[in-house]
C-alpha positions in Angstrom: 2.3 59.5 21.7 0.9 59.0 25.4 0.6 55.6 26.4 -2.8 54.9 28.6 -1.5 53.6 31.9 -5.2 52.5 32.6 -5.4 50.5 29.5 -1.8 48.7 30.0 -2.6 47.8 33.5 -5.5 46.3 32.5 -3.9 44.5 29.2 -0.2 43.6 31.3 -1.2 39.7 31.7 -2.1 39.6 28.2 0.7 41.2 26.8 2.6 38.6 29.8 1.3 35.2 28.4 1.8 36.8 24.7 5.4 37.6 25.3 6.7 34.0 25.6 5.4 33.2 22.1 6.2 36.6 20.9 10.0 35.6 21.9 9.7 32.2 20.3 8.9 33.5 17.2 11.2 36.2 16.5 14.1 33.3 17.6 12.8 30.7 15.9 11.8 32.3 12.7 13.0 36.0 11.8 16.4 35.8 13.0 17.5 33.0 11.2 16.8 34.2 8.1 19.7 36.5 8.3 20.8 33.0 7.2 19.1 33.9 3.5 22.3 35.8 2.3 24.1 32.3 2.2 21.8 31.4 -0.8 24.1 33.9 -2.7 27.6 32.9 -1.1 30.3 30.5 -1.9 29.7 29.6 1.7 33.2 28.3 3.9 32.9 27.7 7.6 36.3 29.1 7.9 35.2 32.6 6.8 31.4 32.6 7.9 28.0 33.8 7.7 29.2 37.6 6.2 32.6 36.6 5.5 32.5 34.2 2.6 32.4 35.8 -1.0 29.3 36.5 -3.0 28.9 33.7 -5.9 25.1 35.3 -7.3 23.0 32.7 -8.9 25.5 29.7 -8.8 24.1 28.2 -5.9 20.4 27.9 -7.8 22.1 27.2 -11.3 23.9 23.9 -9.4 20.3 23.2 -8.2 18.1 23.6 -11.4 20.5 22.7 -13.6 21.1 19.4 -12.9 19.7 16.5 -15.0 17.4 15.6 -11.4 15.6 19.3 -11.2 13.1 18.2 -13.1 12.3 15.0 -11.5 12.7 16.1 -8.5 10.4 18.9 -8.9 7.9 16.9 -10.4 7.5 14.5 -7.4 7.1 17.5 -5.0 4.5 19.0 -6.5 2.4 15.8 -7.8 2.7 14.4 -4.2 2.1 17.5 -1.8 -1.3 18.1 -4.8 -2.5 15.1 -4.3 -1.9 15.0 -0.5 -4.2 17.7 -0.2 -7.0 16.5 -2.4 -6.7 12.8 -0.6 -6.1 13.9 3.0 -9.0 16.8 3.3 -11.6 14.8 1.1 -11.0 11.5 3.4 -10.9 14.2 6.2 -14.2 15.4 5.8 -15.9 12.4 5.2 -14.3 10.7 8.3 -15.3 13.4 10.2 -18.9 13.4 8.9 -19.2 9.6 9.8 -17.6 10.3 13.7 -20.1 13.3 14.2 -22.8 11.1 13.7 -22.4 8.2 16.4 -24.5 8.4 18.8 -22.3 6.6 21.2 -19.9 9.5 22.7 -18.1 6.9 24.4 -17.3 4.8 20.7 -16.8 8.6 19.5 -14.0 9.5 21.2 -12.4 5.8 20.5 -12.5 6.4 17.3 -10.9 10.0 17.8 -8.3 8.5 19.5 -7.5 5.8 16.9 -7.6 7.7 14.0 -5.0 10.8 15.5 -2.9 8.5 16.7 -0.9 7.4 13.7 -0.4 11.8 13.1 1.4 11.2 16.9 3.9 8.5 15.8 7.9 9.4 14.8 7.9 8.8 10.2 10.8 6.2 11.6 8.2 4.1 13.5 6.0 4.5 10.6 9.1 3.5 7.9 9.5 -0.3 10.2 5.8 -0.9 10.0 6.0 0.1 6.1 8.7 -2.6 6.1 7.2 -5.1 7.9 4.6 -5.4 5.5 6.2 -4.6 2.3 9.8 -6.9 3.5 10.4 -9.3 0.1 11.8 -12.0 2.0 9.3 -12.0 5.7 6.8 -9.2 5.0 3.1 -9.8 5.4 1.6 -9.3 1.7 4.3 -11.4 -0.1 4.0 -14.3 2.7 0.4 -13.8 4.1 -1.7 -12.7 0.5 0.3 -12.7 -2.4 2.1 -16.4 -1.9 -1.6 -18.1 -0.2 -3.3 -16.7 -3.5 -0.8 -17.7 -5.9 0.6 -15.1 -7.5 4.4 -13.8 -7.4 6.6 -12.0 -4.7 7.0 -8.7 -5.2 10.4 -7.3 -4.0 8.9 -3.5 -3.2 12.2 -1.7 -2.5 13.1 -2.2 -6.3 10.0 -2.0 -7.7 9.6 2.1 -8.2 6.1 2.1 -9.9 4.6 0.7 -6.9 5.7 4.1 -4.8 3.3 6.6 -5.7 0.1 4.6 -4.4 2.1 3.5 -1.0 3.5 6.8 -0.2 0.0 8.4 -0.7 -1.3 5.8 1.2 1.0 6.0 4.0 0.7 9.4 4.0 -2.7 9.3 3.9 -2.9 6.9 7.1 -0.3 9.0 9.1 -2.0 12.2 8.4 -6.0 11.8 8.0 -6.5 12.5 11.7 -5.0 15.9 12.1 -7.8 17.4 9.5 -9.9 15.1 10.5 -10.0 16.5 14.3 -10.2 19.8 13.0 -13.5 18.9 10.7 -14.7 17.5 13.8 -14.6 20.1 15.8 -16.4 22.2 12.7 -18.8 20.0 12.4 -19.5 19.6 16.2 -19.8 24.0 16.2 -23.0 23.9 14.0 -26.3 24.9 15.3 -27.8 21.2 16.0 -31.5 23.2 15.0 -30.2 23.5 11.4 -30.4 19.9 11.4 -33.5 19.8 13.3 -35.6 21.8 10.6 -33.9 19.3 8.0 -35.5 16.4 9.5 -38.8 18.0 10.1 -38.8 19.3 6.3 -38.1 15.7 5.3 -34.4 16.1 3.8 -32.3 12.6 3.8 -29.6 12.4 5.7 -27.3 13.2 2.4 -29.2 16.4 1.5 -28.0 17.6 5.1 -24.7 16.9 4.5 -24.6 18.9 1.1 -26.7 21.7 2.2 -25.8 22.5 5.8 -22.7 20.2 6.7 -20.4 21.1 3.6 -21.2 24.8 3.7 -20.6 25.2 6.9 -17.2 23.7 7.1 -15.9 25.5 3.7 -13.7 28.0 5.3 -12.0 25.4 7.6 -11.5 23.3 4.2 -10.4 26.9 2.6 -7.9 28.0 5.3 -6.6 24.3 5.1 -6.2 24.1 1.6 -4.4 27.7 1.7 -2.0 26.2 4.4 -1.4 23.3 2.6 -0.6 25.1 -0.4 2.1 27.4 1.3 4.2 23.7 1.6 3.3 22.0 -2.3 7.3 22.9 -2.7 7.9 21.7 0.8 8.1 17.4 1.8 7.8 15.2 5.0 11.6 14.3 4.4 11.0 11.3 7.0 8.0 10.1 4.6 10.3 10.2 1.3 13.5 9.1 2.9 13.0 6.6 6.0 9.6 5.1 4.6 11.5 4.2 1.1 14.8 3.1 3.3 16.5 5.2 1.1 16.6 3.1 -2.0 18.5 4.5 -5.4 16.4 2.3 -7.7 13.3 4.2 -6.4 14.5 7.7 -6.2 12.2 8.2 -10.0 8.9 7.8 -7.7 10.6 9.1 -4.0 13.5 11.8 -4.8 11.5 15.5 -3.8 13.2 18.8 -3.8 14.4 18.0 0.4 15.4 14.5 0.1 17.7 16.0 -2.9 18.9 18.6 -1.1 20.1 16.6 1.8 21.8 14.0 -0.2 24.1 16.9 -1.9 24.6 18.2 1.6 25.5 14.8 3.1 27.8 13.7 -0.1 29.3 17.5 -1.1 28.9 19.6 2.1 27.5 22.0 -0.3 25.5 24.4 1.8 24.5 27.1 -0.5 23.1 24.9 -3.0 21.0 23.5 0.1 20.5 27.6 1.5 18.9 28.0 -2.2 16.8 25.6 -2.3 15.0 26.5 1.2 15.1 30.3 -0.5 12.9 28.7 -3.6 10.8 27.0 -1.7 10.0 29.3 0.7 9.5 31.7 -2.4 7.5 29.7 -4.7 4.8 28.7 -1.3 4.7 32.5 -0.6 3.9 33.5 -4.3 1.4 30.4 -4.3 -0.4 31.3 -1.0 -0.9 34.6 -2.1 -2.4 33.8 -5.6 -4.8 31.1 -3.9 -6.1 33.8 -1.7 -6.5 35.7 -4.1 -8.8 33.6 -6.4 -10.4 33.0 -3.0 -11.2 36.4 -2.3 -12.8 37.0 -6.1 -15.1 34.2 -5.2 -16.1 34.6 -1.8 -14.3 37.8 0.4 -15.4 35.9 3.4 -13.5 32.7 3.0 -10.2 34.3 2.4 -7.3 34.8 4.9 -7.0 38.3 4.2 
């Protein structure tokens, strides 16, 4: 195999700026899942990575067998599913509403406002949570629900109150990230597809159905298909600072991470946590893969590969 001296010469600053990210990659994420093999270890730091014995399965029969797996599982799923219906469908129509101001200046203020919650640390986001939802000085119990009549409500041991303000708070933290993307879709359409809409008479909805939407369904596709890769995977901050780590919620807040950390914290049990990172990286790659693949039976065009 002759290599074309011409062709690398002319190729060396690309293969230059590549090489930094090349090196991140392997580093950050191929050699550390030598770290896999602890999944199926009775893992001591006193012997190590390749020194501790082999133990098979027990490490994901301590995880699935306990009376939490299915709980636990449950919230994962139900959450990350209905993080991704909420987050792109408020995504896209956010993004429809931006795109249409005429004012660039008032666009970019809203751009602005709406990413920068996406910017801010989940523990920020957990006090702010707090401040509203404190029973004895937060601002719904003192500001609406006392002025209005009705009773406190002491939120932190209330757990059926947690799926709408963790979707919510999710929701608010995380719109703007799709939402910039579905911007900058929206923004890459031909502005004379519009301009034959308005001269054939088609209201402003009829634009957004039959040029807007289509236009942005492989964004919303590719989206979806990333999202999908991570249902088995949580924003541990959302589940565990937001909540302030209360046991009488952990019915509505307890995922597969938050779970797994606890056991880590409590029993130093690293395999059992090594497992559970194997099954979830699993169970997203199987998922991923099957999504595509319904994709591609649809629509070839809209499918990752």
């Amino acid at each position: 195999m002759k290599i074309n001296t011409q062709k690398l010469g002319r190729y060396l600053p690309l293969y230059l700026m590549f090489l930094p990210g090349a090196l991140y990659l392997v580093i950050n994420n191929y050699l550390p899942m030598s770290g896999l093999v602890v999944a199926f270890k009775d893992y001591t730091v006193r012997e190590g990575l390749f020194g501790s014995p082999w133990n098979g399965l027990k490490n994901f029969e301590f995880l699935f067998r306990t009376p939490d797996a299915w709980v636990i599982t449950r919230n994962t799923i139900l959450y990350n599913l209905a993080f991704i219906v909420v987050n792109n469908l408020l995504g896209i129509i956010f993004a429809i509403f931006i795109c249409d101001l005429a004012n660039k200046r008032l666009k970019k203020v809203y751009q602005s406002a709406i990413l920068f919650p996406y910017l801010m640390s989940t523990v920020i986001v957990g006090y702010i949570v707090f401040a509203f939802l404190s029973p004895s000085s937060g601002m719904i119990n003192n500001g609406i629900l006392k002025p209005l009549g009705f009773n406190e409500v002491n939120w932190y041991f209330e757990a059926g109150y947690w799926w709408v303000i963790i979707v919510f708070v999710n929701t608010w933290k995380g719109i703007g990230y799709g939402c910039l993307i579905y911007v900058s879709s929206i923004n890459g359409i031909d502005p004379e597809h519009y301009e034959a809409a308005d001269l054939d008479g088609a209201s402003k909805w009829r634009q957004i159905r039959h040029i807007t939407l289509p236009s942005v369904t492989p964004t919303i596709i590719t989206l979806v298909l990333l999202a999908i890769g991570k249902v088995f995977y949580s924003d541990f901050g959302l589940f565990y600072q937001v909540p302030r780590d209360s046991g009488v919620l952990y019915s509505t807040t307890n995922v597969i991470d938050t779970y797994v950390y606890r056991g880590l914290m409590k029993q130093g049990n690293i395999g059992m946590s090594a497992a559970a990172g194997f099954y979830q990286s699993v169970c997203g790659f199987v998922l991923v893969l099957t999504a595509n693949f319904i994709v591609s039976k649809i629509n070839k065009e809209n499918a990752l590969f």
